[in-house]
PQR file of N, CA, C, O and H, with PARSE charges and radii, in Angstrom:
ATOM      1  N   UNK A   1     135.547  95.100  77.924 -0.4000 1.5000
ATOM      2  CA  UNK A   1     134.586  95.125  78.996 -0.0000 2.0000
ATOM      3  C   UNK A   1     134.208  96.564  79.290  0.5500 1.7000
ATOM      4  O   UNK A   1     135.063  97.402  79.576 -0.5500 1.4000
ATOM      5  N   UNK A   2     132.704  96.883  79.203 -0.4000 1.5000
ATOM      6  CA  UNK A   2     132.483  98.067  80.070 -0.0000 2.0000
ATOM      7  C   UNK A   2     132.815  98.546  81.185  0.5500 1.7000
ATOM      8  O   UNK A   2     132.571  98.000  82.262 -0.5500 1.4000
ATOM      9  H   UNK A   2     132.009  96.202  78.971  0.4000 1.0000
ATOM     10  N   UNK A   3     133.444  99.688  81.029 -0.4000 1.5000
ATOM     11  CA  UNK A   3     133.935 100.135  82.756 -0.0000 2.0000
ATOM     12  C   UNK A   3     133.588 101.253  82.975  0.5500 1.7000
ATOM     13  O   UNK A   3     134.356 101.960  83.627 -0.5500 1.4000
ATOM     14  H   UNK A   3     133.642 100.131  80.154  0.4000 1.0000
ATOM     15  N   UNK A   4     132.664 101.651  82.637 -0.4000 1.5000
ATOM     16  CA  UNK A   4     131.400 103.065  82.944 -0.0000 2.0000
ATOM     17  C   UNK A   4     130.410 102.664  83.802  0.5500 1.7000
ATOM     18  O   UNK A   4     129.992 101.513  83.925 -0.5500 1.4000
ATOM     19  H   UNK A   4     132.040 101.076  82.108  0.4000 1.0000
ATOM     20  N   UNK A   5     129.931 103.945  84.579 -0.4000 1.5000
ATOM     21  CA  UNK A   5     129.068 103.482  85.497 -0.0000 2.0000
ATOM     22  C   UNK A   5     127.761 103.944  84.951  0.5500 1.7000
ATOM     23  O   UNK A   5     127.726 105.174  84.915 -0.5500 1.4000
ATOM     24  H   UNK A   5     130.271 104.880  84.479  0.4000 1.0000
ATOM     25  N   UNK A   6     126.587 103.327  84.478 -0.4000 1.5000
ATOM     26  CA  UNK A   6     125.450 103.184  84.089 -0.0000 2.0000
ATOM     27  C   UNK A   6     124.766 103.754  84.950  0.5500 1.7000
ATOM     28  O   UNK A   6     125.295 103.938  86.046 -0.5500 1.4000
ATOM     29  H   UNK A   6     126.615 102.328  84.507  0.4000 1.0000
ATOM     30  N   UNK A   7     123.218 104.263  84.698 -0.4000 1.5000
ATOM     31  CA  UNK A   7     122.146 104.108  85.567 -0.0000 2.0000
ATOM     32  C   UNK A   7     121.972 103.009  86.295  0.5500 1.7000
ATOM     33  O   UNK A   7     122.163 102.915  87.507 -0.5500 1.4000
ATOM     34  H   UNK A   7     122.788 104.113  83.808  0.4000 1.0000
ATOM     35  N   UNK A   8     121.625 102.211  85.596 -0.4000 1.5000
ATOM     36  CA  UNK A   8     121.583 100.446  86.194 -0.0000 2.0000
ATOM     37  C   UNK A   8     122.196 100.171  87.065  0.5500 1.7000
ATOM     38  O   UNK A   8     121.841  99.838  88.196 -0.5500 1.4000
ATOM     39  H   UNK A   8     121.469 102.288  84.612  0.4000 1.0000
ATOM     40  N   UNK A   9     123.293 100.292  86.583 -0.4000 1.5000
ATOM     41  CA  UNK A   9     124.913  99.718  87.546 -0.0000 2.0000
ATOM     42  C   UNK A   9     124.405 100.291  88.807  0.5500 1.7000
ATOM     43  O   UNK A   9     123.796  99.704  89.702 -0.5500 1.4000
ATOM     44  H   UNK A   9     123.581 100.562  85.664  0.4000 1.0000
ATOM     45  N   UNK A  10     124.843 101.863  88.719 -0.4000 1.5000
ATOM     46  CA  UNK A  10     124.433 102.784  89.910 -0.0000 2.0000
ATOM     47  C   UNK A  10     123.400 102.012  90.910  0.5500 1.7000
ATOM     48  O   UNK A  10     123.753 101.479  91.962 -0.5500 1.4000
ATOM     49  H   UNK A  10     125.338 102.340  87.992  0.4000 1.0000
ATOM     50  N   UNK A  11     121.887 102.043  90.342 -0.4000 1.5000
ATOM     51  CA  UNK A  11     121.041 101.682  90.819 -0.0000 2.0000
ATOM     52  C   UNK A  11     120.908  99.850  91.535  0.5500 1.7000
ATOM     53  O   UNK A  11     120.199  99.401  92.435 -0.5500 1.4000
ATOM     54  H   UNK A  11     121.600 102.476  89.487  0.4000 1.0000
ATOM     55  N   UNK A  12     121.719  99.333  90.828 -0.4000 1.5000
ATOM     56  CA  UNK A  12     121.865  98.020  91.950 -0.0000 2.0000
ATOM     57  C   UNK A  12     123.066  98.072  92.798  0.5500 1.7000
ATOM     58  O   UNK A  12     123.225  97.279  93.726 -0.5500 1.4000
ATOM     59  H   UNK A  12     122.294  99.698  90.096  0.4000 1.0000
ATOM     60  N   UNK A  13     123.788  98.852  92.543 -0.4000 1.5000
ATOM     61  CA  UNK A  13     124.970  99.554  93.807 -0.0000 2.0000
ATOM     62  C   UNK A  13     123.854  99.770  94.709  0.5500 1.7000
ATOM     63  O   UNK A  13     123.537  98.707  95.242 -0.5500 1.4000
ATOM     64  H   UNK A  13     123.659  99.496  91.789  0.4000 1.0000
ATOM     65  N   UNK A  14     123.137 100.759  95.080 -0.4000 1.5000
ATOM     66  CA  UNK A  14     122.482 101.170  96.163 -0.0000 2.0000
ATOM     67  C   UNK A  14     121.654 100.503  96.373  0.5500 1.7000
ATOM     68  O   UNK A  14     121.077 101.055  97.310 -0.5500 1.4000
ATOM     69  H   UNK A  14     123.395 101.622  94.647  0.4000 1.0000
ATOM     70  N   UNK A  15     121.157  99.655  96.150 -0.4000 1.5000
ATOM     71  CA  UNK A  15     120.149  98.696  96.407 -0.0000 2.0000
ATOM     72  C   UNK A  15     120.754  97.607  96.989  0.5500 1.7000
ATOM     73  O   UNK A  15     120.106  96.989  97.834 -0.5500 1.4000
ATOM     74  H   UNK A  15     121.626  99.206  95.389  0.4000 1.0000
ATOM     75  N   UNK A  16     121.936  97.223  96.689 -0.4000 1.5000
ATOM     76  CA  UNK A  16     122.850  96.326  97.729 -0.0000 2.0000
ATOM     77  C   UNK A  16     123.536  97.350  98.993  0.5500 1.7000
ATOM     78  O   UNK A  16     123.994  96.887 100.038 -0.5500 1.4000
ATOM     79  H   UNK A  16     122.462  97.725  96.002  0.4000 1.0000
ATOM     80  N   UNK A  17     123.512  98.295  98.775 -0.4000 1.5000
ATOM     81  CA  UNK A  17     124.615  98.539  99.292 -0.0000 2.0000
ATOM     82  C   UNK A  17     123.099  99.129 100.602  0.5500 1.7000
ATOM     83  O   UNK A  17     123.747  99.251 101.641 -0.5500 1.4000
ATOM     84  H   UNK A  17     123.140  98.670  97.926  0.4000 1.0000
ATOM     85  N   UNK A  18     122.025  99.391 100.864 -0.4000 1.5000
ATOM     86  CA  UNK A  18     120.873  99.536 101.070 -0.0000 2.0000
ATOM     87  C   UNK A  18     120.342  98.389 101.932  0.5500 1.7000
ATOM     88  O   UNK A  18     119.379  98.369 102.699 -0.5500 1.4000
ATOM     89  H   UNK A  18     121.498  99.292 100.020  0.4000 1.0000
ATOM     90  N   UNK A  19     121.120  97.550 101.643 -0.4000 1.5000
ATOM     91  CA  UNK A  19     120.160  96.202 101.771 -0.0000 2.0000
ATOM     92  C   UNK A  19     120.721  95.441 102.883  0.5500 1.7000
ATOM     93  O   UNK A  19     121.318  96.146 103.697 -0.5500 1.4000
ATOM     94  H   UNK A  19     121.902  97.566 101.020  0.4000 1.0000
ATOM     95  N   UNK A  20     120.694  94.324 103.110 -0.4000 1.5000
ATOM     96  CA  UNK A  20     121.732  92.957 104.031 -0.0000 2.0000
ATOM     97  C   UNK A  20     122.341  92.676 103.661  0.5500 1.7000
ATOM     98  O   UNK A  20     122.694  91.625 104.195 -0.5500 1.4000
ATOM     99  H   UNK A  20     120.209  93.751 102.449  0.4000 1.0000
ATOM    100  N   UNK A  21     123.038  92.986 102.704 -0.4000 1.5000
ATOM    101  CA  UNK A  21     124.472  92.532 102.201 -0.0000 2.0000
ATOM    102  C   UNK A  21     125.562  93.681 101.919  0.5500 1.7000
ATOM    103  O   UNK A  21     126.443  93.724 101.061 -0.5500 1.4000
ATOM    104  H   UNK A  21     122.751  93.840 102.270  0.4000 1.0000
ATOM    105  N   UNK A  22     125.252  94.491 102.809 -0.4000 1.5000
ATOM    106  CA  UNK A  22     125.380  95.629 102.402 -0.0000 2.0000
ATOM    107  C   UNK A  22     127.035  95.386 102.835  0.5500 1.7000
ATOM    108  O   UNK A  22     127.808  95.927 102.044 -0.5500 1.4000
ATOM    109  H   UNK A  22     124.536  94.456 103.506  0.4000 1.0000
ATOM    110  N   UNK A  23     127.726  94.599 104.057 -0.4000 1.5000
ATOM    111  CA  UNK A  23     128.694  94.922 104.739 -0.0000 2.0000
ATOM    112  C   UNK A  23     129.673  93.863 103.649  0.5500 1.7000
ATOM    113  O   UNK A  23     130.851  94.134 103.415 -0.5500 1.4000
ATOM    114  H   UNK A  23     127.098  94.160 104.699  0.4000 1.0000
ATOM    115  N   UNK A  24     128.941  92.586 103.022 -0.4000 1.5000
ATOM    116  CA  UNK A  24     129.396  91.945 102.471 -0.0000 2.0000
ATOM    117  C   UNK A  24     129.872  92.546 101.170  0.5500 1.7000
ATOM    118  O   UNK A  24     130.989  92.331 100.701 -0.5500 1.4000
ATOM    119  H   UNK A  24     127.984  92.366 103.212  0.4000 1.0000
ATOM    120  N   UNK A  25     129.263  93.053 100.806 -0.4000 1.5000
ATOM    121  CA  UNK A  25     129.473  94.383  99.229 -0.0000 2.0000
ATOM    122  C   UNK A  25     130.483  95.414  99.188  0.5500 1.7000
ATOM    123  O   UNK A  25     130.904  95.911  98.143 -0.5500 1.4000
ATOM    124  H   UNK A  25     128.356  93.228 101.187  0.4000 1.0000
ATOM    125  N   UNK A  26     131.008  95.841 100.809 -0.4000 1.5000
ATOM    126  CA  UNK A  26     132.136  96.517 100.960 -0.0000 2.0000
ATOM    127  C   UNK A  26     132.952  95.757 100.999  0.5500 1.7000
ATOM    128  O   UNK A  26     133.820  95.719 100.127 -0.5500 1.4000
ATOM    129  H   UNK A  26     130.666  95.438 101.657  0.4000 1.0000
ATOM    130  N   UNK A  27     132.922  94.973 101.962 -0.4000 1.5000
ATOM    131  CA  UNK A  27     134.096  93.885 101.971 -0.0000 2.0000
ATOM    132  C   UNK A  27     134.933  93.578 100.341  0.5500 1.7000
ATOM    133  O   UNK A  27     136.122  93.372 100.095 -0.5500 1.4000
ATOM    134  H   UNK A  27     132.217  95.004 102.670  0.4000 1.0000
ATOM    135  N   UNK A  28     133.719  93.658  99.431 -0.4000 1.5000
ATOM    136  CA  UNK A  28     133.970  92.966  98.325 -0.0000 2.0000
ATOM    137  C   UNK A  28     135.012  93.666  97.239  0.5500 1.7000
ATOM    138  O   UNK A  28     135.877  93.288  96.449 -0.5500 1.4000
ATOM    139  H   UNK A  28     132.754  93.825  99.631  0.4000 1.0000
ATOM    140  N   UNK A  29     134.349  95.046  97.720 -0.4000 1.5000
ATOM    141  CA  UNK A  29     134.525  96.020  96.915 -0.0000 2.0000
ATOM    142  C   UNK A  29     135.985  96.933  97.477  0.5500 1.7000
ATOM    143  O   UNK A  29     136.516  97.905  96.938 -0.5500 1.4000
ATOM    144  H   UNK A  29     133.647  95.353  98.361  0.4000 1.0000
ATOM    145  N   UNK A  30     136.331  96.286  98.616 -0.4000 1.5000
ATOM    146  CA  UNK A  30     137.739  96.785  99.475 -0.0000 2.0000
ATOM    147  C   UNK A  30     138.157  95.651  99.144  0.5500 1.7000
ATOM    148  O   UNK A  30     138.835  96.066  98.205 -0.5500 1.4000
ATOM    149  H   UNK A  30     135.900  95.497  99.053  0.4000 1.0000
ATOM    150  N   UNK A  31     138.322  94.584  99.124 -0.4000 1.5000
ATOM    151  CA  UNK A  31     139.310  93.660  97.948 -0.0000 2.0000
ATOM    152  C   UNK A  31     139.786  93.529  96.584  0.5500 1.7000
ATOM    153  O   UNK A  31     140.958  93.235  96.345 -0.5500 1.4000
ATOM    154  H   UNK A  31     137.772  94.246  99.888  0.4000 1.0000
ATOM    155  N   UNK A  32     138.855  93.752  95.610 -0.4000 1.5000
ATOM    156  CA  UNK A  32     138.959  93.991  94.505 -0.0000 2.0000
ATOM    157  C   UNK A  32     139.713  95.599  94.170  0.5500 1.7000
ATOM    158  O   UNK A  32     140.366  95.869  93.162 -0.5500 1.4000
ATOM    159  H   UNK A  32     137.903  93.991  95.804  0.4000 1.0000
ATOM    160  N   UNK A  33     139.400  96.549  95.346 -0.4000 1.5000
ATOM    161  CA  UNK A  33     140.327  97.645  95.212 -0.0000 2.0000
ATOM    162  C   UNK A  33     141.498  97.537  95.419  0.5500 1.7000
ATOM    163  O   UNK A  33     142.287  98.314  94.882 -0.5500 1.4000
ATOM    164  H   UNK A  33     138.870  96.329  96.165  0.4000 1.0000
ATOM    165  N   UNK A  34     141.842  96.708  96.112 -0.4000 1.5000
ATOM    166  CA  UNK A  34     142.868  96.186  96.947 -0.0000 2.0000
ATOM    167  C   UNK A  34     143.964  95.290  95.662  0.5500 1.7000
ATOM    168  O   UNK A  34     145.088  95.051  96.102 -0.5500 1.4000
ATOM    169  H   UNK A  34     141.201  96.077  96.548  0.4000 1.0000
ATOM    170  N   UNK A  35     143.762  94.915  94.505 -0.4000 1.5000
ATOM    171  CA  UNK A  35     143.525  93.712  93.497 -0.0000 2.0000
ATOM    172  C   UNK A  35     144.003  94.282  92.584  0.5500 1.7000
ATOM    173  O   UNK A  35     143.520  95.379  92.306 -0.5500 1.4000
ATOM    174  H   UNK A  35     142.849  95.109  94.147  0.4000 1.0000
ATOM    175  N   UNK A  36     145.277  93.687  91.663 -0.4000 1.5000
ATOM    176  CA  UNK A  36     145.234  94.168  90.074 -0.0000 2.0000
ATOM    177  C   UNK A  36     144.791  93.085  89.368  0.5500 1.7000
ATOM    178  O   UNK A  36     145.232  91.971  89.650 -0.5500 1.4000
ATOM    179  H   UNK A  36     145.670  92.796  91.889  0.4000 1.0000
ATOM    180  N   UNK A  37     143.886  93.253  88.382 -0.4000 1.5000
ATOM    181  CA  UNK A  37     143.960  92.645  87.277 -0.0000 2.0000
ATOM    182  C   UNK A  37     144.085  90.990  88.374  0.5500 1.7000
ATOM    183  O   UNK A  37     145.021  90.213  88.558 -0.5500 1.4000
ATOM    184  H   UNK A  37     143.528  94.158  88.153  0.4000 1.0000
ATOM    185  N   UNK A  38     143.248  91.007  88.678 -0.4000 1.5000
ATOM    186  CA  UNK A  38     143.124  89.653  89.085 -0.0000 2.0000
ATOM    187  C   UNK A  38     142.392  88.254  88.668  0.5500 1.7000
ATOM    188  O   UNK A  38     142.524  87.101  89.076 -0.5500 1.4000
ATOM    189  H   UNK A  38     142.487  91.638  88.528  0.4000 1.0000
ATOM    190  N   UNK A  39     141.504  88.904  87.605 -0.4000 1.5000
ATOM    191  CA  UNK A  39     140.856  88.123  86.500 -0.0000 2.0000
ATOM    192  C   UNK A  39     141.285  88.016  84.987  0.5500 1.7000
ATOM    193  O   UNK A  39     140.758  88.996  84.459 -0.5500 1.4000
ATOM    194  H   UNK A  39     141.397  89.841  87.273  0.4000 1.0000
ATOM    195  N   UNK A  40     142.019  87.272  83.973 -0.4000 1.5000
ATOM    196  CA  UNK A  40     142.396  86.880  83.088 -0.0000 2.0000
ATOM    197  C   UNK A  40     141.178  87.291  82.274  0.5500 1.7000
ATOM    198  O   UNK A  40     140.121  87.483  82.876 -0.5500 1.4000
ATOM    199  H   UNK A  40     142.446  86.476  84.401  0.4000 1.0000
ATOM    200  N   UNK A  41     141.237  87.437  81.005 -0.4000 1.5000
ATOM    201  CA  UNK A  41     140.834  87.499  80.043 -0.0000 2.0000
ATOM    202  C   UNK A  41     140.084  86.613  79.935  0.5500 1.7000
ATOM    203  O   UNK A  41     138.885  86.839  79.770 -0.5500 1.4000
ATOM    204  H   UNK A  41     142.095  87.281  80.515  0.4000 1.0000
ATOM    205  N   UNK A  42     140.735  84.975  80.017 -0.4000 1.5000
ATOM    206  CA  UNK A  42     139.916  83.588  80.319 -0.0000 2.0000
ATOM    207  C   UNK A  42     138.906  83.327  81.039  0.5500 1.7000
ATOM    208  O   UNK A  42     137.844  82.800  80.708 -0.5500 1.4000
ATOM    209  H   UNK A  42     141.709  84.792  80.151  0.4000 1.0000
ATOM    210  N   UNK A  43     139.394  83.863  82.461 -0.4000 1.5000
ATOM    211  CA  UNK A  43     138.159  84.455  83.433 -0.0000 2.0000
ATOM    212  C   UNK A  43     137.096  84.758  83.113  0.5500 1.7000
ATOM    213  O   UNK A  43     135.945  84.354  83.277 -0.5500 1.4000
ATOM    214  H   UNK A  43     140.257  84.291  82.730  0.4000 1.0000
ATOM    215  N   UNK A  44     137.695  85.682  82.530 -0.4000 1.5000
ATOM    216  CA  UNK A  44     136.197  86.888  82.080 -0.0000 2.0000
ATOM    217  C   UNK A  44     135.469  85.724  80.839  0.5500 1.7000
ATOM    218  O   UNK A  44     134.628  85.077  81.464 -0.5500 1.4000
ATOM    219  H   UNK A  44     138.630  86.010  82.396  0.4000 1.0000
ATOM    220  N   UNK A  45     135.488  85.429  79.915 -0.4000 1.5000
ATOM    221  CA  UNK A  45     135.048  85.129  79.018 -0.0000 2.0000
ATOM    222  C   UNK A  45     134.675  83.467  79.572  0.5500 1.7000
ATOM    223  O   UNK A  45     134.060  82.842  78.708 -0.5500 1.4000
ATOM    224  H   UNK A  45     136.172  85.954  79.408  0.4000 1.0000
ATOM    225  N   UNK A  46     134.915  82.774  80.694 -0.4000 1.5000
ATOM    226  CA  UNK A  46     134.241  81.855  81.585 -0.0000 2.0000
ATOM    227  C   UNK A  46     133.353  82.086  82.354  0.5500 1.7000
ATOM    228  O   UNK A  46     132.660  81.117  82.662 -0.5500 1.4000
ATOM    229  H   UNK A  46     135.414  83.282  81.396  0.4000 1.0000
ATOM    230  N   UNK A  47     133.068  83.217  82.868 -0.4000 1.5000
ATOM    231  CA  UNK A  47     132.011  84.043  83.440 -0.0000 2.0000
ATOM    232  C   UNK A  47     130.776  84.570  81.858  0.5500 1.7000
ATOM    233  O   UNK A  47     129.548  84.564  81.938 -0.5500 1.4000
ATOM    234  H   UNK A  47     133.631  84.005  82.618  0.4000 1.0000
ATOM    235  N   UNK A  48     131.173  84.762  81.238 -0.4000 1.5000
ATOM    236  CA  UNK A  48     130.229  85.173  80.684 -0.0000 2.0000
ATOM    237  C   UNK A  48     129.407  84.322  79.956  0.5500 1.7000
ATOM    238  O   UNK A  48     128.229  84.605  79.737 -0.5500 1.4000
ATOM    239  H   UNK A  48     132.171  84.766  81.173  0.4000 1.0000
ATOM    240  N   UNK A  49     130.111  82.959  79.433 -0.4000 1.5000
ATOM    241  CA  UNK A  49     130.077  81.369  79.377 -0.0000 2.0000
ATOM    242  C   UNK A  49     128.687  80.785  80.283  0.5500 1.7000
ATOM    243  O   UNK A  49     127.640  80.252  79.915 -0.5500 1.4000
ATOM    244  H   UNK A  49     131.068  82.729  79.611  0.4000 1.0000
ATOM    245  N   UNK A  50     129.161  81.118  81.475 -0.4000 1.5000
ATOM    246  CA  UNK A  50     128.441  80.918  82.452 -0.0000 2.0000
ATOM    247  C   UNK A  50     126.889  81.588  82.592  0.5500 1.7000
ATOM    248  O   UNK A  50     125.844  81.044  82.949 -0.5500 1.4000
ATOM    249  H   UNK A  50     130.011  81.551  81.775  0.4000 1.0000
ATOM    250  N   UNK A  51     127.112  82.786  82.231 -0.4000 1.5000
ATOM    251  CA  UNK A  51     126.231  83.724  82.528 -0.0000 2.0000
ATOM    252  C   UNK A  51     124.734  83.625  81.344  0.5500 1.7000
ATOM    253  O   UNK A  51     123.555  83.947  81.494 -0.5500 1.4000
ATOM    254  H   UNK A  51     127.961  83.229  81.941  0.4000 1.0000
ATOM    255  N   UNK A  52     125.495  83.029  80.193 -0.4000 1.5000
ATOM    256  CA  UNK A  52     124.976  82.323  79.118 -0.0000 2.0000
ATOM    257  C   UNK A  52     124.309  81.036  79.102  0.5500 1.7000
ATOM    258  O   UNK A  52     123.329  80.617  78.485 -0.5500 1.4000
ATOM    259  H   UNK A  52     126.453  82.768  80.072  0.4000 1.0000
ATOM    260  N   UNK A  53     125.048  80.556  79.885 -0.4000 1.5000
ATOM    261  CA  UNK A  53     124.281  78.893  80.603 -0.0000 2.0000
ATOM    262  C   UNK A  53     123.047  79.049  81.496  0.5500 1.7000
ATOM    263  O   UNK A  53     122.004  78.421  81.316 -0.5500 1.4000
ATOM    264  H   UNK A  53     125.844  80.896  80.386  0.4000 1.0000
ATOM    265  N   UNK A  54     123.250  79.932  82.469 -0.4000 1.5000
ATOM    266  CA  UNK A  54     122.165  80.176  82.788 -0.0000 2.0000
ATOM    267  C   UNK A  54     121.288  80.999  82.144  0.5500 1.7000
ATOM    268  O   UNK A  54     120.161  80.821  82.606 -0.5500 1.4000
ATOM    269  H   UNK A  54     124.098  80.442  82.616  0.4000 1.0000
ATOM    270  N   UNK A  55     121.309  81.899  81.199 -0.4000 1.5000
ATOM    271  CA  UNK A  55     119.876  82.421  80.695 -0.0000 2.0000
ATOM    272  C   UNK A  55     119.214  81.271  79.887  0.5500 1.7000
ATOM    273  O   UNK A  55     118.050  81.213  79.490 -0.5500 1.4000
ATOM    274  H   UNK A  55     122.225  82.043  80.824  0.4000 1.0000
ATOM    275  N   UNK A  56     120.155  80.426  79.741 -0.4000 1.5000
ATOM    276  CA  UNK A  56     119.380  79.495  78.527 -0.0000 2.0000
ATOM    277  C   UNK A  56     118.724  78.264  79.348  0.5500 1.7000
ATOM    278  O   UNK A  56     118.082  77.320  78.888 -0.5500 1.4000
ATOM    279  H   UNK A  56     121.101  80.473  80.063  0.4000 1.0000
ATOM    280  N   UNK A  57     119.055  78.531  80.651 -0.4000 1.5000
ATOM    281  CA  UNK A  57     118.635  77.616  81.444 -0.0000 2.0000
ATOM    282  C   UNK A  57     119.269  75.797  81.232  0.5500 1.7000
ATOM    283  O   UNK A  57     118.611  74.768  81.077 -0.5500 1.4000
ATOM    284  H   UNK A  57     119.576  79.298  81.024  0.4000 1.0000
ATOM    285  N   UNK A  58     120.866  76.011  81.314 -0.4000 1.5000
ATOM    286  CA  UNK A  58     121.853  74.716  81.090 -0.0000 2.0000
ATOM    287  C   UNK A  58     122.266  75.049  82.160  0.5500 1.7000
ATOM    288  O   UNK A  58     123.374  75.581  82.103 -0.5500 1.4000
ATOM    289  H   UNK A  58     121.401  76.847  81.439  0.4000 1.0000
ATOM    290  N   UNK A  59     121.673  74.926  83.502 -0.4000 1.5000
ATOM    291  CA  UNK A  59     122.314  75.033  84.944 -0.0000 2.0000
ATOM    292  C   UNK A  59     121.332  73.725  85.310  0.5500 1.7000
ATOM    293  O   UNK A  59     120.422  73.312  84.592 -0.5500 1.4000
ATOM    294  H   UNK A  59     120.773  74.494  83.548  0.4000 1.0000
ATOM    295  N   UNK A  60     121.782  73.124  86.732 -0.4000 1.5000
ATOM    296  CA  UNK A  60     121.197  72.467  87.845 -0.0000 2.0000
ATOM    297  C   UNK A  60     121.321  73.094  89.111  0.5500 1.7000
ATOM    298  O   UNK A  60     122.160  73.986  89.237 -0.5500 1.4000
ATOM    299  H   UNK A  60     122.522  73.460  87.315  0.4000 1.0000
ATOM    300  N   UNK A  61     120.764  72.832  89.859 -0.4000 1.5000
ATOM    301  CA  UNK A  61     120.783  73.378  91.257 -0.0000 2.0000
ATOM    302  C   UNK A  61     122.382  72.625  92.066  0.5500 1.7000
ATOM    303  O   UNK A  61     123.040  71.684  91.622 -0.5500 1.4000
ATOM    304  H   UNK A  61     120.083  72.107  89.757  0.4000 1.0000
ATOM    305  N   UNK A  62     122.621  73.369  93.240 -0.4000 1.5000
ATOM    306  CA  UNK A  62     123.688  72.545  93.503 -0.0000 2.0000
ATOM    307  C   UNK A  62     123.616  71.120  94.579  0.5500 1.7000
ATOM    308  O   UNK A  62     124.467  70.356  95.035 -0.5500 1.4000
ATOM    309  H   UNK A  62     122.087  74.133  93.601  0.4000 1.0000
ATOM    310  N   UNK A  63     121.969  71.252  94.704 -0.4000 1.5000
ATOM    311  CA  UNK A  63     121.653  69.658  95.156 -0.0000 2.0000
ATOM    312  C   UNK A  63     121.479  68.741  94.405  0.5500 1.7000
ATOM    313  O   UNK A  63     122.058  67.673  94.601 -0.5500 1.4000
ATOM    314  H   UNK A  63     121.277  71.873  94.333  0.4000 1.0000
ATOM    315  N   UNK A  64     120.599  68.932  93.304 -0.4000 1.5000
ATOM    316  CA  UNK A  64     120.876  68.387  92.210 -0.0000 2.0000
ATOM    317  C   UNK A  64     122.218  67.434  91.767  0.5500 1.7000
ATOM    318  O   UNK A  64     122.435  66.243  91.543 -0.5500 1.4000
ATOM    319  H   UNK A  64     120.129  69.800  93.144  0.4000 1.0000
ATOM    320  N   UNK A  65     123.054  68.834  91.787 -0.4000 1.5000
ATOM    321  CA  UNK A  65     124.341  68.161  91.487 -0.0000 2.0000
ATOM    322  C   UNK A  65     125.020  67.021  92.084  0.5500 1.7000
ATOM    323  O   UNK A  65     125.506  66.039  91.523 -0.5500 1.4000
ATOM    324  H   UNK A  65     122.878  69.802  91.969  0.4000 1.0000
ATOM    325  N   UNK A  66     124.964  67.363  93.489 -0.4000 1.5000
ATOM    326  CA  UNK A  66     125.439  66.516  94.508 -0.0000 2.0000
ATOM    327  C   UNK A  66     124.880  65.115  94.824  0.5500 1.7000
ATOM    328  O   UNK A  66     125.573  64.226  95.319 -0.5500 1.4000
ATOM    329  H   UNK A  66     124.569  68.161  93.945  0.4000 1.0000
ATOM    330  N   UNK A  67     123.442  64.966  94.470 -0.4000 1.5000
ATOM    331  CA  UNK A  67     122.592  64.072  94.420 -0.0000 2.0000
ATOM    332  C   UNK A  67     122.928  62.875  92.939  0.5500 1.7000
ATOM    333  O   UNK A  67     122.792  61.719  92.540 -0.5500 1.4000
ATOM    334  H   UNK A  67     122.880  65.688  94.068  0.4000 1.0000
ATOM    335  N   UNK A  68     123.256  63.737  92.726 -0.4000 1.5000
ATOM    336  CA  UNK A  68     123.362  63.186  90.998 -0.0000 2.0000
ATOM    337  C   UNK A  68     125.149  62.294  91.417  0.5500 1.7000
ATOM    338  O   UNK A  68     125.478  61.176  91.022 -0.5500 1.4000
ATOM    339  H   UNK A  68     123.366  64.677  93.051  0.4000 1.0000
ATOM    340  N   UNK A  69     125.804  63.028  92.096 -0.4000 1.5000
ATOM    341  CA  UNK A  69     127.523  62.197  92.415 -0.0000 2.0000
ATOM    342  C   UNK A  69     127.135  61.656  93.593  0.5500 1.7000
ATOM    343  O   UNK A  69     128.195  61.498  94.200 -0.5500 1.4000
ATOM    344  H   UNK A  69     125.537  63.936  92.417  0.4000 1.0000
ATOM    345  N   UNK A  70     126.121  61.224  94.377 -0.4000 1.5000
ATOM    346  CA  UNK A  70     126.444  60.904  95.275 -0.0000 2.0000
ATOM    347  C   UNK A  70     126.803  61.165  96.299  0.5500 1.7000
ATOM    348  O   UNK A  70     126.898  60.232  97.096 -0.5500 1.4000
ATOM    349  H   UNK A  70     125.260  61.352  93.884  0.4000 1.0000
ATOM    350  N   UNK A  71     127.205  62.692  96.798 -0.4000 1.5000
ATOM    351  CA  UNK A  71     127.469  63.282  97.536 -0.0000 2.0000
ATOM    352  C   UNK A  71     126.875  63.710  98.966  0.5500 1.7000
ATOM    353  O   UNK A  71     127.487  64.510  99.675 -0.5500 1.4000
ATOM    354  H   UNK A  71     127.128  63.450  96.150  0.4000 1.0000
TER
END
C-alpha cells in the first residue's frame, strides 16, 4: 500500500479538512492515530474489492437493498 503523501492526497486533505466535515475528519484521523494496524491485509484487499464494484458500477443503493429484503 502507498504511504506517501501525494499532491492529490494533500489536496483532498484540505478540502475536507476546509469543508463540513471537517470536525468529523479529525475525529477520524485521532483514532486511527490512536490504532495499530487495525486493518488486516484481508481488509485491505475487501476494500479495494469494493472499490472495484463500484467503478464498474456492481453496487445498489442502500434502499434498493432494503426494498429488495423487505426491510
Amino acid at each position: 500500500m502507498e504511504t506517501s503523501l501525494d499532491s492529490e492526497l494533500l489536496k483532498m486533505i484540505e478540502i475536507v479538512i476546509k469543508g463540513r466535515n471537517s470536525l468529523a475528519f479529525r475525529k477520524f484521523v485521532e483514532f486511527l492515530y490512536e490504532q495499530e494496524d487495525i486493518l488486516s491485509e484481508e481488509d485491505w484487499a475487501a476494500i479495494r474489492e469494493g472499490q472495484e464494484d463500484a467503478r464498474q458500477g456492481r453496487v445498489i443503493s442502500l434502499d434498493d437493498y432494503e426494498k429488495a429484503r423487505g426491510l
